[in-house]
N, C-alpha and C positions, 0 to 999 in steps of 0.2 A: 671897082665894081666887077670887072671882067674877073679878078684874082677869085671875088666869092664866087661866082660861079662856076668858076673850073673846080675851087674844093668843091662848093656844092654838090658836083658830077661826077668827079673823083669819091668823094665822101658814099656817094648814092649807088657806086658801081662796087666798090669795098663790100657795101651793105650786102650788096645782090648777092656779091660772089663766096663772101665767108657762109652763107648755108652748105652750098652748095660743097665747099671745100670741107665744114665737117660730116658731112653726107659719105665720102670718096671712101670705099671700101680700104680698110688696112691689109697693107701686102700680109697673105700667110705666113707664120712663121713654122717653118720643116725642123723637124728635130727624128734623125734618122739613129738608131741604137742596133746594138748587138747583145741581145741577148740569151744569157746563158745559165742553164737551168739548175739548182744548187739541193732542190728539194722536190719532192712530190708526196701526196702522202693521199688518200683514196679512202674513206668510211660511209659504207655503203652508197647513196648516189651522189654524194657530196666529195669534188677533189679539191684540194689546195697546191695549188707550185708555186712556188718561192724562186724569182732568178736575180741575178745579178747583172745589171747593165752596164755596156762601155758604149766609149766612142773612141776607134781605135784598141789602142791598148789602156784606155786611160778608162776607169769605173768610174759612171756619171751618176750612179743609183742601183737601186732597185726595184722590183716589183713583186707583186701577190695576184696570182688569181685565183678568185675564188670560184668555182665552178656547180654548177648543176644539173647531173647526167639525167637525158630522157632519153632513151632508143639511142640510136646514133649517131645524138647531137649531145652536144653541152654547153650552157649558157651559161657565160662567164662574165662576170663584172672586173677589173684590171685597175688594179693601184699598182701608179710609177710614182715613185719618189726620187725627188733629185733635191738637192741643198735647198734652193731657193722655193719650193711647194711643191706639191704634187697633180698628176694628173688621173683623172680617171674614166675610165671607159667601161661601155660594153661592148659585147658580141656574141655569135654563134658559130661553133666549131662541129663542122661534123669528121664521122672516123674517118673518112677515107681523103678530108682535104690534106694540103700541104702548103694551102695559102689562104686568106680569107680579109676580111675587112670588117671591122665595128667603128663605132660612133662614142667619140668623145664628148661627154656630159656632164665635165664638171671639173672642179681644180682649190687648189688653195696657194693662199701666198702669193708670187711671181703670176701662177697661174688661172686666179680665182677665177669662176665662170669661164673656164674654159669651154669651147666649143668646138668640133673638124671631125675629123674622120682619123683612123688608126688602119693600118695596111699590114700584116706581117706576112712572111714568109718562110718554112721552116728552111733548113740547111743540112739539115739530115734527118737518118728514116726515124729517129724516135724524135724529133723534133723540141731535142735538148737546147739548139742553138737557133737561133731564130734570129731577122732582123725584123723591126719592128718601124714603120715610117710614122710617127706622129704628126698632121698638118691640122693649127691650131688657124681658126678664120675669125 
């Protein structure tokens, strides 16, 4: 009699705690790149660049952004592609930054429903080379 009641209590503390256990936020995953610029191309307030990503020296992918000039800003929407899906973001670039941050919205494959934040920072003055931080939550 005493055996059922420890499962019983054991059984009932299991119950409690696996909510709670699939509740527990997933650790971020960081995906830090180098980005380097392969294309640009400009018709009227519409830009497209084209770069090619590594980690290291090793090419994990690429990217597209497709941009939309107002005044001194451009709103860009950012497809990464890497083997396993893609990730995609937005943001706003104005002329005079040389770092900024947009909000990842979306994904396919490995990445479907991706969600986090994007961080880059360029590396030089035309902002050919960039790193790029992706942290997906």
């Amino acid at each position: 009699m005493k055996m059922l009641v420890r499962l019983a209590v054991v059984g009932a503390l299991l119950a409690a705690l696996a909510p709670a256990a699939a509740l527990a936020a997933p650790k971020p995953q960081v995906i830090t790149l180098l980005s380097v610029q392969r294309s640009q191309r400009q018709t009227g307030a519409k830009l497209l660049i084209k770069d090619d990503d590594y980690q290291g020296k090793r090419k994990v992918g690429s990217d597209t952004l497709t941009c939309t000039i107002a005044g001194n800003k451009a709103h860009c929407v950012a497809k990464i592609v890497f083997r396993a899906g893609s990730i995609t973001a937005r943001f706003v670039i104005t002329a005079a930054a040389t770092a900024g941050r947009g909000t990842i919205i979306g994904g396919t494959g490995a990445y479907a429903g991706a969600r986090g934040t994007l961080r880059y920072t360029n590396l030089n003055k035309n902002g050919t080379r960039t790193t790029v931080v992706l942290t997906l939550t």
